[in-house]
Structure formats: structure tokens, C-alpha cells
C-alpha positions in Angstrom: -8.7 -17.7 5.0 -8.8 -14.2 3.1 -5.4 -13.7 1.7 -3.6 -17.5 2.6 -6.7 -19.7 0.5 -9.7 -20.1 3.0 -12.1 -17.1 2.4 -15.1 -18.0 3.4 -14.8 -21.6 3.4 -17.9 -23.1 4.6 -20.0 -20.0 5.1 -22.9 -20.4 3.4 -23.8 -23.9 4.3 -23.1 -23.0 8.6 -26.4 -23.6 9.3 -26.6 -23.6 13.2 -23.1 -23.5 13.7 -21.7 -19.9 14.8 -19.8 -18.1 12.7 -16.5 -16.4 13.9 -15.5 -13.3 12.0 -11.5 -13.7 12.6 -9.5 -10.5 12.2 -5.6 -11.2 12.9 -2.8 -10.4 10.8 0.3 -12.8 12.2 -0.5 -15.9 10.2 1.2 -18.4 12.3 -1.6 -17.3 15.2 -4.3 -16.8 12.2 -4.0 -20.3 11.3 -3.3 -21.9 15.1 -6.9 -19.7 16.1 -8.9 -21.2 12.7 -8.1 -24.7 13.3 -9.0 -24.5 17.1 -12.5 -22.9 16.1 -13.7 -25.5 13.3 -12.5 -28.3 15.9 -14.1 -26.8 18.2 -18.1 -26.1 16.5 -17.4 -22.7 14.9 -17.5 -22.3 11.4 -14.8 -19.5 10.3 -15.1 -16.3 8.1 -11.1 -15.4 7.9 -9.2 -14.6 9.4 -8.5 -11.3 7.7 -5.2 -9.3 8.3 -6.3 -5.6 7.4 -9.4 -3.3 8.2 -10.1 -2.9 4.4 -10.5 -7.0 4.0 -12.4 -7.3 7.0 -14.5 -4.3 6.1 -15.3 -6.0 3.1 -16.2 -9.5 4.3 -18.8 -7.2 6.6 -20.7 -6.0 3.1 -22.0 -9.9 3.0 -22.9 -11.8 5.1 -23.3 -11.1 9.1 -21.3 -12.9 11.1 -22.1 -14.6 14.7 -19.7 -13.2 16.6 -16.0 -11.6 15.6 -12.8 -12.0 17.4 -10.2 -8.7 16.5 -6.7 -8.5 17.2 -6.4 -4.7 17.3 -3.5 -3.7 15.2 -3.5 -4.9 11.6 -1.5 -4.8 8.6 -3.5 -1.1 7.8 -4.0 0.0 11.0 -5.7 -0.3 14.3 -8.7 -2.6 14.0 -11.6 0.2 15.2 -13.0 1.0 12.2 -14.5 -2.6 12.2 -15.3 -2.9 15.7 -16.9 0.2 14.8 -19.3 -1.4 12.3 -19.7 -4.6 14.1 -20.6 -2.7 17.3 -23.6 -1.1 14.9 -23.8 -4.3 13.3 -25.1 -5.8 17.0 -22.6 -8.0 16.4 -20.9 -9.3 19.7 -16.9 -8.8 19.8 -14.0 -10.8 21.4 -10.8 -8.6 21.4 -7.7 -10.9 21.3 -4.5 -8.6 21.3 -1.3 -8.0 23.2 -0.9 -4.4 22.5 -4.3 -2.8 23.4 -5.1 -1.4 26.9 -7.4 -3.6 28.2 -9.0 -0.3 30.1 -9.4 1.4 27.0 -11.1 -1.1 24.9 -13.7 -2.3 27.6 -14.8 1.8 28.0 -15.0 2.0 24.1 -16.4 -1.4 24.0 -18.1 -2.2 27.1 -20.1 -5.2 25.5 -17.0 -6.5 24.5 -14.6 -8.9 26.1 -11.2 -8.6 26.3 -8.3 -11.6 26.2 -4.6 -10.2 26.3 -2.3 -12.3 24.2 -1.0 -15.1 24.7 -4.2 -16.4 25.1 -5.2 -20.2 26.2 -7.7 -21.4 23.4 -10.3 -22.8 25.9 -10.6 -19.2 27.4 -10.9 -17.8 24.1 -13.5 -19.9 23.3 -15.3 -19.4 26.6 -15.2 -15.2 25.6 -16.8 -16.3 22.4 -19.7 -18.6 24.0 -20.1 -15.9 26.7 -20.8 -13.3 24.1 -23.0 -14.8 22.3 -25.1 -15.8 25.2 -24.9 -12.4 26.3 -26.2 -11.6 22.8 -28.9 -13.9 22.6 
């Protein structure tokens, strides 16, 4: 996990598993979110508390599928749903503080879970995506 000892752990050997670019910055919901992932199939790129660190984990490798909270240690998380959204990469925002309204009119591909969040029905946003996506 960028910045607490996991970056990229596992990426290059995912194979067929989906990878989950994770952009949150409250660690305690960071870690709680990785854990459920890896149990749960995904393989994890993150999670990544700032634009500029997920910004950079975007100049490797392209990820399956992200999942943004939307405010970050540096700022609101747009400039990389930005890139994503050119990337073609499918996006799960996961935030408490965003306006649901807004985001799925900036973001209509996207899909949006308000925090608190029940991990099955984040993971059903991220298969959903995907299969939207495929």
C-alpha cells in the first residue's frame, strides 16, 4: 500500500485476477477496503492517499478498475478520475462527502457508493463496472 508498505504488492504477477486501483486517504478504511479485495479475488494497486501518488501509479501499469474516495490528502480526487475516465478505465466512487448528483453527471459511467459502505455492495459496484466495461 503506497505510503504504509504495500505498493504494488502483487501487480505484476495478477494474471487474470482484476486489479483495483484504490485511492483513499483514512488508513484505517484503506487497510479494512485492501483486505476485503484480496479475500475477495482482486489483486490491489494502493491504496493511495493523494492525487499526486495515484497520478503516478497511473504512469505504469493500467489498472482493471479504480475505486476513489473523492477528497484526499492534496485535494479532490478529479484530476485522476480525469485520467482514468481517458484511460477507459471503469470507476467506483466510494466517499461520504461528494454529491452523489454531481459525480454521476461528471461521471455517468461511473458508480457511486456513499460511505459507510457494506463491502459486498462495493464489491458488486466493482463487478458491475467491469462487466459494463467488458
Amino acid at each position: 500500500m503506497a505510503d504504509w508498505g504495500y505498493e504494488k504488492a502483487g501487480f505484476e504477477t495478477a494474471g487474470s485476477t482484476p486489479v483495483v486501483l484504490l485511492v483513499e486517504d483514512e488508513m484505517i478504511i484503506a487497510f479494512d477496503m485492501a483486505d476485503q479485495l484480496a479475500c475477495n479475488g482482486f489483486t490491489v494497486d494502493g491504496p493511495y492517499p493523494s492525487n499526486a501518488k495515484a497520478l503516478a501509479a497511473l504512469d505504469g501499469d493500467k489498472p482493471n478498475v479504480a475505486i476513489l474516495d473523492v477528497q484526499l490528502t492534496d485535494g479532490d480526487v478529479y484530476p485522476v478520475a480525469d485520467k482514468l475516465r481517458d484511460m477507459g478505465v471503469p470507476i467506483v466512487f466510494h466517499s461520504g462527502h461528494a454529491d452523489p448528483q454531481e459525480l454521476r453527471r461528471d461521471y455517468p459511467e461511473a458508480i457511486v457508493c456513499t460511505k459507510p459502505c457494506p463491502n459486498d455492495q462495493l464489491e458488486d459496484a466493482i463487478r458491475q463496472v467491469l462487466q459494463a466495461h467488458a
